[in-house]
PDB file of N, CA, C and O in Angstrom:
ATOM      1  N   UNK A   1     -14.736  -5.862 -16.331  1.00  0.00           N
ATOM      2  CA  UNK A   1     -13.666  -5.263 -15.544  1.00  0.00           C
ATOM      3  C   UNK A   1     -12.450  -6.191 -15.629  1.00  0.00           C
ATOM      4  O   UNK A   1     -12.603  -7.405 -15.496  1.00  0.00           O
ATOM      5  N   UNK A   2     -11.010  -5.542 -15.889  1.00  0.00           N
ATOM      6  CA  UNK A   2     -10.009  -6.271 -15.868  1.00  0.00           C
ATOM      7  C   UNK A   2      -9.895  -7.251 -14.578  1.00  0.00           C
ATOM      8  O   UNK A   2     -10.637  -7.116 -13.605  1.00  0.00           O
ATOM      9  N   UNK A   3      -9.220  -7.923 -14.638  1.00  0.00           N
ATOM     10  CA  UNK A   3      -8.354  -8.895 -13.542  1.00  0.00           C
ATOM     11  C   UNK A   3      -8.056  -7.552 -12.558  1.00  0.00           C
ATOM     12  O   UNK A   3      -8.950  -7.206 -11.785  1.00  0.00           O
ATOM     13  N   UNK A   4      -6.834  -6.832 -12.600  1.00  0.00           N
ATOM     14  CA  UNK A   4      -6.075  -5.952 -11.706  1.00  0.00           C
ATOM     15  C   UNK A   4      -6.749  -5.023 -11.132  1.00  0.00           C
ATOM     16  O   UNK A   4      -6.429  -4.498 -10.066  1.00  0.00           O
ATOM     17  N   UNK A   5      -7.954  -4.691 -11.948  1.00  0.00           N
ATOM     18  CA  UNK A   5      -8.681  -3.856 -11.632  1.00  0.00           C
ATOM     19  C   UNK A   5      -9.595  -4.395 -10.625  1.00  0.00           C
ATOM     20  O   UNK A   5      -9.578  -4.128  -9.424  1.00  0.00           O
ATOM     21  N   UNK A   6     -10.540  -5.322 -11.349  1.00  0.00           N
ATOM     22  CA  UNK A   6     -11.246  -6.213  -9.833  1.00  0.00           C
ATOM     23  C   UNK A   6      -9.976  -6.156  -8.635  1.00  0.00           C
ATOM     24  O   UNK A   6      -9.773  -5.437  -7.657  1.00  0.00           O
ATOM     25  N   UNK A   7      -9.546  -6.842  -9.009  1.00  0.00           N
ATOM     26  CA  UNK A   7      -8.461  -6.968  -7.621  1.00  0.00           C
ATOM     27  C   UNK A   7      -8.400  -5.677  -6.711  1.00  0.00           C
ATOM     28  O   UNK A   7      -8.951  -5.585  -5.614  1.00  0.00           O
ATOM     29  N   UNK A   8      -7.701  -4.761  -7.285  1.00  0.00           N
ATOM     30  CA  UNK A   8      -7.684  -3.447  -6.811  1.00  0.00           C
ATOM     31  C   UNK A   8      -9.185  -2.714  -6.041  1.00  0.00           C
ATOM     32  O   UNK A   8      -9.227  -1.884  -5.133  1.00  0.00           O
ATOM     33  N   UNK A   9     -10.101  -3.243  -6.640  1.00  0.00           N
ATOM     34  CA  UNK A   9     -11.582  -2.632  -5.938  1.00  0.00           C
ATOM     35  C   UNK A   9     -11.998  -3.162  -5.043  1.00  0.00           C
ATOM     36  O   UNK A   9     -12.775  -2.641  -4.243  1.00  0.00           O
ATOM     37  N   UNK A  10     -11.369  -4.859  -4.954  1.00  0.00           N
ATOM     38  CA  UNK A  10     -11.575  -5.704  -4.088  1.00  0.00           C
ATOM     39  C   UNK A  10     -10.746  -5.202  -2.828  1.00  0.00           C
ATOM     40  O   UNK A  10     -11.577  -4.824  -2.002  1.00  0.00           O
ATOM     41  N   UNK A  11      -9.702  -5.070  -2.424  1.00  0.00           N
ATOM     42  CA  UNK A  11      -8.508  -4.805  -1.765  1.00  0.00           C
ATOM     43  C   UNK A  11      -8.768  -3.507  -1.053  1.00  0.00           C
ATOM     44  O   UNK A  11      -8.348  -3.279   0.081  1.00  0.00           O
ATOM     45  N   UNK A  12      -9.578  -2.548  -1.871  1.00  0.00           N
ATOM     46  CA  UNK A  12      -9.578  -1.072  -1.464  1.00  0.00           C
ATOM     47  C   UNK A  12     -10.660  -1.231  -0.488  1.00  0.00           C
ATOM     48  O   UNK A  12     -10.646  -0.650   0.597  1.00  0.00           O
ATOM     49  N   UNK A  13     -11.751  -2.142  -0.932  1.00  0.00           N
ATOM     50  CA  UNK A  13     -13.264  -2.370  -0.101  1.00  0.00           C
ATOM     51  C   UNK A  13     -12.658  -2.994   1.042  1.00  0.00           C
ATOM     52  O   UNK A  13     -12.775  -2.444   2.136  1.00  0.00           O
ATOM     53  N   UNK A  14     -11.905  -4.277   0.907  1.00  0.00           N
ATOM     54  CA  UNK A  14     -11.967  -4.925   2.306  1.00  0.00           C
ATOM     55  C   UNK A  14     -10.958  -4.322   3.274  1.00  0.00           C
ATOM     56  O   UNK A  14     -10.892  -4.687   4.448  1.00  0.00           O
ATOM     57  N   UNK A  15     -10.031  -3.216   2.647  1.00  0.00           N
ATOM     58  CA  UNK A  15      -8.992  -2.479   3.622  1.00  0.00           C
ATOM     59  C   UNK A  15     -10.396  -1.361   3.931  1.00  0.00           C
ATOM     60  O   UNK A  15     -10.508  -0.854   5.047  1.00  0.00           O
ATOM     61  N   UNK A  16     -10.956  -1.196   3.320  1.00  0.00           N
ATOM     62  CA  UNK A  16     -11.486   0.506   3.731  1.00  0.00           C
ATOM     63  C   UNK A  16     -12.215   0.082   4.832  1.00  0.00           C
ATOM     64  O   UNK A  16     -12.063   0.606   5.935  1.00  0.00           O
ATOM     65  N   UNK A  17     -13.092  -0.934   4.600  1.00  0.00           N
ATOM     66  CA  UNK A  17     -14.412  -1.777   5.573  1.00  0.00           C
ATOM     67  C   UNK A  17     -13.783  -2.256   6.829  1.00  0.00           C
ATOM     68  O   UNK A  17     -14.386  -2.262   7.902  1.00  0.00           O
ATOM     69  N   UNK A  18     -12.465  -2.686   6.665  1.00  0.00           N
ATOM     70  CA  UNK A  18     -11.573  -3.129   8.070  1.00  0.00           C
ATOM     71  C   UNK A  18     -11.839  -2.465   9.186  1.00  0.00           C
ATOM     72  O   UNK A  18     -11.413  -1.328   9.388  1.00  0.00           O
ATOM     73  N   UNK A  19     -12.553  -3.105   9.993  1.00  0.00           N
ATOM     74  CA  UNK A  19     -12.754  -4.428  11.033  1.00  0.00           C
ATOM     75  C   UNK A  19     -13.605  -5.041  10.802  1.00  0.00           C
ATOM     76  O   UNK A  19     -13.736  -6.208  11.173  1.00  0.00           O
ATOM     77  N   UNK A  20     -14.594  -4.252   9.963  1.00  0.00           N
ATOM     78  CA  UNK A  20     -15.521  -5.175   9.562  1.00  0.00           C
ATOM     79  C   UNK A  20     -15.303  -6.483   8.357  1.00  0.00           C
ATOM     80  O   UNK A  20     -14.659  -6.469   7.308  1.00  0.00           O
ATOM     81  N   UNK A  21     -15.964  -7.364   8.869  1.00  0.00           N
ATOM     82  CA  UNK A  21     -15.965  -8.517   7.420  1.00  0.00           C
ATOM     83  C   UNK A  21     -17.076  -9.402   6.314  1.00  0.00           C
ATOM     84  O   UNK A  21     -17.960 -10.228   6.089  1.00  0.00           O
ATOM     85  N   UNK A  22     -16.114  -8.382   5.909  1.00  0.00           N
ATOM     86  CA  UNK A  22     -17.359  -8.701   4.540  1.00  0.00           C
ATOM     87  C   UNK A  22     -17.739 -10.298   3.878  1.00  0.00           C
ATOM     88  O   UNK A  22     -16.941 -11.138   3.463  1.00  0.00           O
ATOM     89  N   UNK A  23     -18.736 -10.347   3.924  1.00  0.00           N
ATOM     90  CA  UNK A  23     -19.546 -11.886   3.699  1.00  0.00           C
ATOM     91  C   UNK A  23     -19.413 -11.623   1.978  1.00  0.00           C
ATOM     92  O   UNK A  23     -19.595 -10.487   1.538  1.00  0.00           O
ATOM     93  N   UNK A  24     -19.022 -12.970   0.901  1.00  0.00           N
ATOM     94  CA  UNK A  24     -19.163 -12.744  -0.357  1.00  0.00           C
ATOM     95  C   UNK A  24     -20.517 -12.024  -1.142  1.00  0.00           C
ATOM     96  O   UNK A  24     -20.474 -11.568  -2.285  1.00  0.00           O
ATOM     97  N   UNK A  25     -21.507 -12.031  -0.413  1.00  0.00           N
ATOM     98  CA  UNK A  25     -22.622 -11.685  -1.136  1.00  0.00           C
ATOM     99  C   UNK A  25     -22.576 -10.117  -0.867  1.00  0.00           C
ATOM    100  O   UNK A  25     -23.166  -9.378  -1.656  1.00  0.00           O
ATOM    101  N   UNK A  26     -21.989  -9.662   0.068  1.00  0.00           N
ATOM    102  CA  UNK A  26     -21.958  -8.138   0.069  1.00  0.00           C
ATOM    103  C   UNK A  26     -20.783  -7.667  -0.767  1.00  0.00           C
ATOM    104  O   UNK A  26     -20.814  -6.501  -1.159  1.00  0.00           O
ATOM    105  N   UNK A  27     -20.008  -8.244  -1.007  1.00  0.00           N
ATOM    106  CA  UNK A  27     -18.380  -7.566  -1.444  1.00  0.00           C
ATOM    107  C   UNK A  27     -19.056  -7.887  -2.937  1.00  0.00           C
ATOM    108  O   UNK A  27     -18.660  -7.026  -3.724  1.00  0.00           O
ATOM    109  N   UNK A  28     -19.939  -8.836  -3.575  1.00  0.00           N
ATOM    110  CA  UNK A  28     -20.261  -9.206  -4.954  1.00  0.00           C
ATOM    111  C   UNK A  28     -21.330  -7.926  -5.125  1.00  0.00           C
ATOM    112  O   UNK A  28     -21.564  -7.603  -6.289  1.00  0.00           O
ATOM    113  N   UNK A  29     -21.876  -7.308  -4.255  1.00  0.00           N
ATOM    114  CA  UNK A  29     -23.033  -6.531  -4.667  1.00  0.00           C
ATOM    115  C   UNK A  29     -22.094  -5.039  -4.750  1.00  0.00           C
ATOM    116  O   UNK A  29     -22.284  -4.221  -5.650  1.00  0.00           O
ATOM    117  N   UNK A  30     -21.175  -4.870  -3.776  1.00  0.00           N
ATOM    118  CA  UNK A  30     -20.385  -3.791  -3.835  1.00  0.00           C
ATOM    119  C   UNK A  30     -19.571  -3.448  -5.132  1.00  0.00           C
ATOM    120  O   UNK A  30     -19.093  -2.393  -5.548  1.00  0.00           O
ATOM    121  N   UNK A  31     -19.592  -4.820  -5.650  1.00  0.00           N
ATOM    122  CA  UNK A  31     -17.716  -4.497  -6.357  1.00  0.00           C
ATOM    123  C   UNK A  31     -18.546  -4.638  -8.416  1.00  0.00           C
ATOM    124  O   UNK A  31     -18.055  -4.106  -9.411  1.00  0.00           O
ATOM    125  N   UNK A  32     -19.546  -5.319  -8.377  1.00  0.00           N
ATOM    126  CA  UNK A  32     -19.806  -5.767  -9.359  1.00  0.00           C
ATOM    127  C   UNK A  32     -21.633  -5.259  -9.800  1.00  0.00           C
ATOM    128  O   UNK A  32     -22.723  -5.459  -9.265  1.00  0.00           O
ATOM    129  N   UNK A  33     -21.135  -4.483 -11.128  1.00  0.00           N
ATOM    130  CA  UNK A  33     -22.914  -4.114 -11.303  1.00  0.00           C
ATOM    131  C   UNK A  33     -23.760  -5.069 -11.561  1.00  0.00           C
ATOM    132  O   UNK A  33     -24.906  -4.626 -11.484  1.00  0.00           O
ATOM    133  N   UNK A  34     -23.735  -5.963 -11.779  1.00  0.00           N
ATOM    134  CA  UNK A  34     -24.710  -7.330 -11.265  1.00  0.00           C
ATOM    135  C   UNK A  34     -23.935  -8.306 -11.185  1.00  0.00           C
ATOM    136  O   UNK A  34     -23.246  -8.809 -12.071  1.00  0.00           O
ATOM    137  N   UNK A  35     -24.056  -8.625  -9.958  1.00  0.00           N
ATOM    138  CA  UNK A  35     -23.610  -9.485  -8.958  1.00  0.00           C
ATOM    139  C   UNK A  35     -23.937 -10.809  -9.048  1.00  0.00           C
ATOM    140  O   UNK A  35     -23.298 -11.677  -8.455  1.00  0.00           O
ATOM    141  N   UNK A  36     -25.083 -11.078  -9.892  1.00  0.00           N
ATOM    142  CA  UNK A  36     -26.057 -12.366 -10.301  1.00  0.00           C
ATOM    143  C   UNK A  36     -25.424 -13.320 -11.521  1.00  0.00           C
ATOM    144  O   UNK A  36     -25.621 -14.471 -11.911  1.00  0.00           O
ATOM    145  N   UNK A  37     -24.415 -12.031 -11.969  1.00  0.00           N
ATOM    146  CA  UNK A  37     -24.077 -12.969 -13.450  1.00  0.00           C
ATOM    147  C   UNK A  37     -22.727 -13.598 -13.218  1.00  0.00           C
ATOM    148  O   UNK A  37     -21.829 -13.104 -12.535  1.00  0.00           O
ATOM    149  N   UNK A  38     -22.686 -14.825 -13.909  1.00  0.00           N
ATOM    150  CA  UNK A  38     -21.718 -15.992 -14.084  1.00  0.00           C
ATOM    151  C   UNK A  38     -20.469 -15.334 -14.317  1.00  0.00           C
ATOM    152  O   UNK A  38     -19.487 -15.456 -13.584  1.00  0.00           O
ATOM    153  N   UNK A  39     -20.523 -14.658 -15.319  1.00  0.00           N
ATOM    154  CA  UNK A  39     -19.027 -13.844 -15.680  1.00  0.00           C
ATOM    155  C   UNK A  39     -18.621 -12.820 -14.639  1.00  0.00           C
ATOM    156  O   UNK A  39     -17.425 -12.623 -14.427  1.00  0.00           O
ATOM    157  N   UNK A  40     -19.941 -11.894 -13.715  1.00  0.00           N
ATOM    158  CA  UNK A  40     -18.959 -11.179 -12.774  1.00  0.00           C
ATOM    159  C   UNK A  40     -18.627 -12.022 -11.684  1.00  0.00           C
ATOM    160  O   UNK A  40     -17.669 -11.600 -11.037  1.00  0.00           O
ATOM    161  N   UNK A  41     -19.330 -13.523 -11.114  1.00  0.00           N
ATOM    162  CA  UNK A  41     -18.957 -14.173  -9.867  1.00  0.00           C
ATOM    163  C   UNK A  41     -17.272 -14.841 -10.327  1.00  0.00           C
ATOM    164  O   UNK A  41     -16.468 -15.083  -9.426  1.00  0.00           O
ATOM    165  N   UNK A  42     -17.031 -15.001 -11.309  1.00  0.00           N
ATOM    166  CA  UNK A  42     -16.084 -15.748 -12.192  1.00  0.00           C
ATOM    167  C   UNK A  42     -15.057 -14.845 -11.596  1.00  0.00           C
ATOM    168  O   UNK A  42     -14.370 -15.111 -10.610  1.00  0.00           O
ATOM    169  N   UNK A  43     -15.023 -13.655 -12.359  1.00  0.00           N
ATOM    170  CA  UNK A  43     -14.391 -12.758 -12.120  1.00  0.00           C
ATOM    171  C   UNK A  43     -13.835 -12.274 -10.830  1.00  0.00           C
ATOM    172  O   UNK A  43     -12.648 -12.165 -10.522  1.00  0.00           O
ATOM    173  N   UNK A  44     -15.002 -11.974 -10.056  1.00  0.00           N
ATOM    174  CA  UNK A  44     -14.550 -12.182  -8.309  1.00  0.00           C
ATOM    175  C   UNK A  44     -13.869 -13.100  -8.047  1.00  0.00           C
ATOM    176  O   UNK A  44     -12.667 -12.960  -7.820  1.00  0.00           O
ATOM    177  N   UNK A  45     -14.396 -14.097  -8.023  1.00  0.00           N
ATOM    178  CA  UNK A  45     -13.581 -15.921  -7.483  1.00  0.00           C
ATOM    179  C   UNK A  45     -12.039 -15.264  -8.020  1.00  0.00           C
ATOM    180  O   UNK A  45     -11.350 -14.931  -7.055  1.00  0.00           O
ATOM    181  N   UNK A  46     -11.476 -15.055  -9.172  1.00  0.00           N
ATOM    182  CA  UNK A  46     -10.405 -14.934  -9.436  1.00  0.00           C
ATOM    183  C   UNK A  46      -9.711 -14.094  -8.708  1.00  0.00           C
ATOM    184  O   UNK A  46      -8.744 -14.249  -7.963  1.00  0.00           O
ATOM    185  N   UNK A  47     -10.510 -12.920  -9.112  1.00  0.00           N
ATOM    186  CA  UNK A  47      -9.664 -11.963  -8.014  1.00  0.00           C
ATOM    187  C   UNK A  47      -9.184 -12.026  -6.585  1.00  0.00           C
ATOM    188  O   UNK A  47      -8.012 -11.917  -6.224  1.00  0.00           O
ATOM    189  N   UNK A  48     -10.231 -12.214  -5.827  1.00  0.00           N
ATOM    190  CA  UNK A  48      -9.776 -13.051  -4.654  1.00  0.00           C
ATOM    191  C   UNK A  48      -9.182 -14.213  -4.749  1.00  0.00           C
ATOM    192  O   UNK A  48      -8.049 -14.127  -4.274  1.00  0.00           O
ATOM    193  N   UNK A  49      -9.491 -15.567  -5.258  1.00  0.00           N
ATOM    194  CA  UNK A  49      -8.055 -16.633  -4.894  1.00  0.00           C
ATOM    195  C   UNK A  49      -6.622 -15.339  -5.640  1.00  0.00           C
ATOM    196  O   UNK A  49      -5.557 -15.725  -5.158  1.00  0.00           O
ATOM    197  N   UNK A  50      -6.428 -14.374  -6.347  1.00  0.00           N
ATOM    198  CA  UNK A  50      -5.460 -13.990  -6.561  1.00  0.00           C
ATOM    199  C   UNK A  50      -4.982 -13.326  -5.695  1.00  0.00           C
ATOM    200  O   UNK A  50      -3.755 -13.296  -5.798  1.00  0.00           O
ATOM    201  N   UNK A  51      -5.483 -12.591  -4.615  1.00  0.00           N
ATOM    202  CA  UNK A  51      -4.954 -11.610  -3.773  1.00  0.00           C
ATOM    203  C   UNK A  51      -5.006 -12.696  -2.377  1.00  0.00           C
ATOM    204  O   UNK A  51      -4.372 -12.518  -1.337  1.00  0.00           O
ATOM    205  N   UNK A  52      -5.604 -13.437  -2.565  1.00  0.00           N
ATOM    206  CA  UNK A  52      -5.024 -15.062  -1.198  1.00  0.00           C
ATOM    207  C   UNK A  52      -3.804 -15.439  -1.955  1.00  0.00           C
ATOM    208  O   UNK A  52      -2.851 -15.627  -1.199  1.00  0.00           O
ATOM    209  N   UNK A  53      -3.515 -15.623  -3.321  1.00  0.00           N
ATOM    210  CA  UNK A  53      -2.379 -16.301  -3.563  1.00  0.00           C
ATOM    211  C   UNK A  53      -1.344 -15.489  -2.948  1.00  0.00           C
ATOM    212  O   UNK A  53      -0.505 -15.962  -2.182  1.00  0.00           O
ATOM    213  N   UNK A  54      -1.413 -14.045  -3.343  1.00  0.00           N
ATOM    214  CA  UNK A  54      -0.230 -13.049  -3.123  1.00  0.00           C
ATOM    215  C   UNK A  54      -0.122 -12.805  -0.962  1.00  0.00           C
ATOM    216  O   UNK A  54       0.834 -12.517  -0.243  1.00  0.00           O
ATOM    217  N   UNK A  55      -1.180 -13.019  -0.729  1.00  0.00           N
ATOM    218  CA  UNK A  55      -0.787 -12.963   0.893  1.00  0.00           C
ATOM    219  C   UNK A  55      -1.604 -11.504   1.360  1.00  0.00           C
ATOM    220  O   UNK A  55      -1.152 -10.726   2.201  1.00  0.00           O
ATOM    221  N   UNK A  56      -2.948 -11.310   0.596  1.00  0.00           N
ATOM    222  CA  UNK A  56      -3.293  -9.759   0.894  1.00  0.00           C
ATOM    223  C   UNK A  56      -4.820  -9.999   1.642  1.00  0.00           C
ATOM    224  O   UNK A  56      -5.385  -9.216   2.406  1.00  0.00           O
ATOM    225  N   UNK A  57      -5.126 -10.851   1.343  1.00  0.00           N
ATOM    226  CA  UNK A  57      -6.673 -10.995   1.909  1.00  0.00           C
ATOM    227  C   UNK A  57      -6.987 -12.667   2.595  1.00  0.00           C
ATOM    228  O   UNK A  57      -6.380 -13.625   2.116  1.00  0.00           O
ATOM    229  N   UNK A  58      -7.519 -12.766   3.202  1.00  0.00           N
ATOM    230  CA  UNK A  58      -7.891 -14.501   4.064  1.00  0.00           C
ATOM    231  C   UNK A  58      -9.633 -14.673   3.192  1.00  0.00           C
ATOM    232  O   UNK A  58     -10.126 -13.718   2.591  1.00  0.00           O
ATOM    233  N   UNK A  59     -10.137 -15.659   3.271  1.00  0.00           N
ATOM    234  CA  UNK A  59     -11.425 -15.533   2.945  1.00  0.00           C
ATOM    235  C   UNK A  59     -11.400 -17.483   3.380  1.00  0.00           C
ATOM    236  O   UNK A  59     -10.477 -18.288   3.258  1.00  0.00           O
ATOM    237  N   UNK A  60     -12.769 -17.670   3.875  1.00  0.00           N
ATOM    238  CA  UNK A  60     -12.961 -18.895   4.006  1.00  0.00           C
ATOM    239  C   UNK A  60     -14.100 -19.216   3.325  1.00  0.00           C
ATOM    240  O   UNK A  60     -14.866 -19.935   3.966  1.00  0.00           O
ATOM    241  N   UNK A  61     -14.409 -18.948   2.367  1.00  0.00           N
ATOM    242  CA  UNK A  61     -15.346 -19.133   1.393  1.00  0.00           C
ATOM    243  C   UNK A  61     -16.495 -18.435   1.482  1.00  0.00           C
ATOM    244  O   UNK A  61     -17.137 -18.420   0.432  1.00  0.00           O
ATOM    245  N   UNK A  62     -17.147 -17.622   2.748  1.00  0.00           N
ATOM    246  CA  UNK A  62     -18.090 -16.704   3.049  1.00  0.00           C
ATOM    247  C   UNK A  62     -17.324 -15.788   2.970  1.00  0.00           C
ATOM    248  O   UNK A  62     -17.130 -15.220   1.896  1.00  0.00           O
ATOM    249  N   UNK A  63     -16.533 -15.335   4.430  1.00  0.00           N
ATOM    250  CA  UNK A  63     -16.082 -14.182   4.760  1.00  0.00           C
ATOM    251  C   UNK A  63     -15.100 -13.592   4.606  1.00  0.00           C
ATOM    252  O   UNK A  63     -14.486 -14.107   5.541  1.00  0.00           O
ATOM    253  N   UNK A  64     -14.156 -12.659   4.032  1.00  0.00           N
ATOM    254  CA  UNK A  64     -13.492 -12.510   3.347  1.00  0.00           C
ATOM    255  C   UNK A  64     -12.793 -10.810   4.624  1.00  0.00           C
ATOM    256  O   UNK A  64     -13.472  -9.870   5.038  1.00  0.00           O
ATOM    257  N   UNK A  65     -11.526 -11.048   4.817  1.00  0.00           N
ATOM    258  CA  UNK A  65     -10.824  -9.942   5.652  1.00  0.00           C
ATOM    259  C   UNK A  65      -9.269  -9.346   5.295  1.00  0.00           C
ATOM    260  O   UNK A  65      -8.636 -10.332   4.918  1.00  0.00           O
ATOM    261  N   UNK A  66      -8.712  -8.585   5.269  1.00  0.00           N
ATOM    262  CA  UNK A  66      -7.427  -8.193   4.746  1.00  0.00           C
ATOM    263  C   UNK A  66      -6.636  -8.964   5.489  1.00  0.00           C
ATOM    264  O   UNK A  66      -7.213  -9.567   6.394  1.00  0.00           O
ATOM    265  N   UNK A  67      -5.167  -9.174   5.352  1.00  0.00           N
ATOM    266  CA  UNK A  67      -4.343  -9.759   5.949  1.00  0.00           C
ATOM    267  C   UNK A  67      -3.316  -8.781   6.660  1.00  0.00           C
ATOM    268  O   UNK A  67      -3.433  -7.559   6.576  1.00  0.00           O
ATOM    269  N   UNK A  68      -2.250  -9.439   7.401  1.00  0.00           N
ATOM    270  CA  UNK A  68      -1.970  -8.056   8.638  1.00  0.00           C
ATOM    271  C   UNK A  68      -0.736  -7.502   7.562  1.00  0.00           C
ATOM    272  O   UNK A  68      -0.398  -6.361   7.876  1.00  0.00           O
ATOM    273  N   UNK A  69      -0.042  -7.997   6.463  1.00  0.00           N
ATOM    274  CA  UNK A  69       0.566  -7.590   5.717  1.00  0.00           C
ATOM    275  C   UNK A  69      -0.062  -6.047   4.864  1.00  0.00           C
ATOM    276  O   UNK A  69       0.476  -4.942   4.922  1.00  0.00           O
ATOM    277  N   UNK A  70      -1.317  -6.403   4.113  1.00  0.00           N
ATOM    278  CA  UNK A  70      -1.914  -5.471   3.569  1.00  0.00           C
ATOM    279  C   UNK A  70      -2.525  -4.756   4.547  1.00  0.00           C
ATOM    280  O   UNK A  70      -2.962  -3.755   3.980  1.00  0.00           O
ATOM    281  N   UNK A  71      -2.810  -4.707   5.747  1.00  0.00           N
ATOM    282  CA  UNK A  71      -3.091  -3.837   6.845  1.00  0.00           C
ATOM    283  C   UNK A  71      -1.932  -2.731   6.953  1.00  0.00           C
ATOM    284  O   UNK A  71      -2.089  -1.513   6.874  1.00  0.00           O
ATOM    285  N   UNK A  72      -0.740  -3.425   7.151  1.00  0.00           N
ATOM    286  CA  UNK A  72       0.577  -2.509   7.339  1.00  0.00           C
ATOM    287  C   UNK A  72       0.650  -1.454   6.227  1.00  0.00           C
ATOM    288  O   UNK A  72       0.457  -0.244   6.348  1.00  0.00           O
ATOM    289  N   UNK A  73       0.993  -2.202   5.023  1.00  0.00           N
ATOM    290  CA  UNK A  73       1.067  -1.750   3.627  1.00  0.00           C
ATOM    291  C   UNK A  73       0.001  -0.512   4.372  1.00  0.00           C
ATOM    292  O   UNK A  73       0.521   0.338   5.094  1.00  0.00           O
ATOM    293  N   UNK A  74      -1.365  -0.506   4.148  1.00  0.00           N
ATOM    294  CA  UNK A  74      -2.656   0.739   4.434  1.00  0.00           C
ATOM    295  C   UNK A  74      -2.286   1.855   5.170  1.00  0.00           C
ATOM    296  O   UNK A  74      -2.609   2.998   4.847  1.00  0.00           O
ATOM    297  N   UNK A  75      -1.475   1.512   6.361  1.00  0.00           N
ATOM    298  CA  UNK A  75      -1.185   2.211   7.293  1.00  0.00           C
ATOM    299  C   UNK A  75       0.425   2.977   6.524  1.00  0.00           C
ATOM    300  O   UNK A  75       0.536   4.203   6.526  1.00  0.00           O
ATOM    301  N   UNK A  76       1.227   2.342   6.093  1.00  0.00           N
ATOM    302  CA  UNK A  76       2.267   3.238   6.133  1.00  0.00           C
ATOM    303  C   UNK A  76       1.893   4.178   4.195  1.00  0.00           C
ATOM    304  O   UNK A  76       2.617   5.079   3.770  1.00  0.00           O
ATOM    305  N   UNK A  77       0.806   3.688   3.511  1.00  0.00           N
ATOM    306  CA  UNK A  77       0.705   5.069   2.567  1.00  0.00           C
ATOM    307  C   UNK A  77      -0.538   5.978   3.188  1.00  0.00           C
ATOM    308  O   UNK A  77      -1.269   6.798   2.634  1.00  0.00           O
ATOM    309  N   UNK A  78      -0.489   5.541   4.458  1.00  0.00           N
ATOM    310  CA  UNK A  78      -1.791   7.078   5.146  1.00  0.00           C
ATOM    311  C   UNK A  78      -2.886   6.779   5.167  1.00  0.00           C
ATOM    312  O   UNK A  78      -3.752   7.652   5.101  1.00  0.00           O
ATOM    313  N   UNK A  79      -3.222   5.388   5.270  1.00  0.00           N
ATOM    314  CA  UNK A  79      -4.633   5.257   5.153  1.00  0.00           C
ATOM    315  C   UNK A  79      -4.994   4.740   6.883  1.00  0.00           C
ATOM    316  O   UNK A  79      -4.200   4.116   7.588  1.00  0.00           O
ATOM    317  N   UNK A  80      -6.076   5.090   7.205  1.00  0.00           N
ATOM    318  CA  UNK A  80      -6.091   5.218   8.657  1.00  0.00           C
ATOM    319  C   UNK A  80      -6.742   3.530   9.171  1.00  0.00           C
ATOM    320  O   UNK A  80      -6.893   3.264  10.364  1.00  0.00           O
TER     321      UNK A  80
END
Protein backbone atom coordinates (compact mmCIF):
# COMPACT_ATOMS: atom_id res chain seq x y z
CA UNK A 1 0.00 0.00 0.00
CA UNK A 2 1.22 3.48 -0.93
CA UNK A 3 2.39 6.07 1.71
CA UNK A 4 -0.96 8.42 1.02
CA UNK A 5 -2.94 5.72 0.88
CA UNK A 6 -1.94 4.12 4.32
CA UNK A 7 -2.27 7.51 5.59
CA UNK A 8 -5.67 8.06 4.26
CA UNK A 9 -7.01 4.54 5.81
CA UNK A 10 -5.30 5.47 8.82
CA UNK A 11 -7.09 8.96 9.28
CA UNK A 12 -10.51 7.59 8.03
CA UNK A 13 -10.27 4.66 10.95
CA UNK A 14 -9.22 6.92 13.74
CA UNK A 15 -11.84 9.84 12.65
CA UNK A 16 -14.59 7.15 12.06
CA UNK A 17 -13.70 5.21 15.61
CA UNK A 18 -13.65 8.81 17.39
CA UNK A 19 -14.09 8.74 20.81
CA UNK A 20 -12.84 5.77 20.87
CA UNK A 21 -8.90 5.11 20.92
CA UNK A 22 -7.36 2.95 19.13
CA UNK A 23 -4.30 1.01 20.72
CA UNK A 24 -1.49 0.26 17.73
CA UNK A 25 -2.19 -3.38 17.69
CA UNK A 26 -5.82 -2.81 16.70
CA UNK A 27 -5.37 0.05 14.05
CA UNK A 28 -2.28 -2.59 12.62
CA UNK A 29 -4.87 -5.45 12.42
CA UNK A 30 -7.52 -3.02 10.90
CA UNK A 31 -5.50 -1.17 8.35
CA UNK A 32 -3.00 -3.89 7.22
CA UNK A 33 -3.59 -7.62 5.82
CA UNK A 34 -0.93 -8.92 8.01
CA UNK A 35 -0.18 -6.92 10.59
CA UNK A 36 2.85 -9.30 11.70
CA UNK A 37 5.06 -8.29 8.82
CA UNK A 38 8.11 -5.89 9.04
CA UNK A 39 7.19 -4.08 5.83
CA UNK A 40 3.44 -3.46 6.85
CA UNK A 41 4.55 -2.23 10.68
CA UNK A 42 7.22 -0.02 8.65
CA UNK A 43 4.69 1.25 6.70
CA UNK A 44 2.27 2.17 9.55
CA UNK A 45 5.12 3.78 11.75
CA UNK A 46 5.42 6.08 8.67
CA UNK A 47 2.17 6.85 8.12
CA UNK A 48 1.41 7.89 11.41
CA UNK A 49 4.71 9.88 12.43
CA UNK A 50 3.40 11.51 8.95
CA UNK A 51 -0.03 12.54 9.87
CA UNK A 52 1.64 13.66 13.68
CA UNK A 53 4.03 15.61 11.53
CA UNK A 54 1.12 17.38 9.60
CA UNK A 55 -1.01 18.05 12.98
CA UNK A 56 -3.90 15.29 12.21
CA UNK A 57 -3.52 12.55 14.72
CA UNK A 58 -1.65 12.46 18.58
CA UNK A 59 -0.37 8.91 19.31
CA UNK A 60 1.92 8.18 22.32
CA UNK A 61 3.32 5.17 21.08
CA UNK A 62 0.25 2.77 22.10
CA UNK A 63 -2.68 4.88 21.60
CA UNK A 64 -3.28 6.71 18.81
CA UNK A 65 -6.52 9.61 18.55
CA UNK A 66 -7.40 12.35 15.87
CA UNK A 67 -6.51 15.81 16.63
CA UNK A 68 -9.21 18.66 17.21
CA UNK A 69 -8.01 20.13 13.81
CA UNK A 70 -8.88 16.88 11.82
CA UNK A 71 -12.00 16.55 14.04
CA UNK A 72 -13.21 20.01 12.61
CA UNK A 73 -11.96 19.27 9.08
CA UNK A 74 -14.70 15.69 9.70
CA UNK A 75 -17.34 17.76 10.81
CA UNK A 76 -17.47 20.56 8.27
CA UNK A 77 -17.32 17.79 4.98
CA UNK A 78 -20.48 15.96 6.87
CA UNK A 79 -19.06 13.49 8.68
CA UNK A 80 -20.87 13.17 12.00
Amino acid sequence: MADLQMQRAVLALVLHEHPTLLTLPVLAGRVLANPRTLSGGVTLARALRDLDNEGLVFGNGFLIQPSRPALYVKRLLGGS
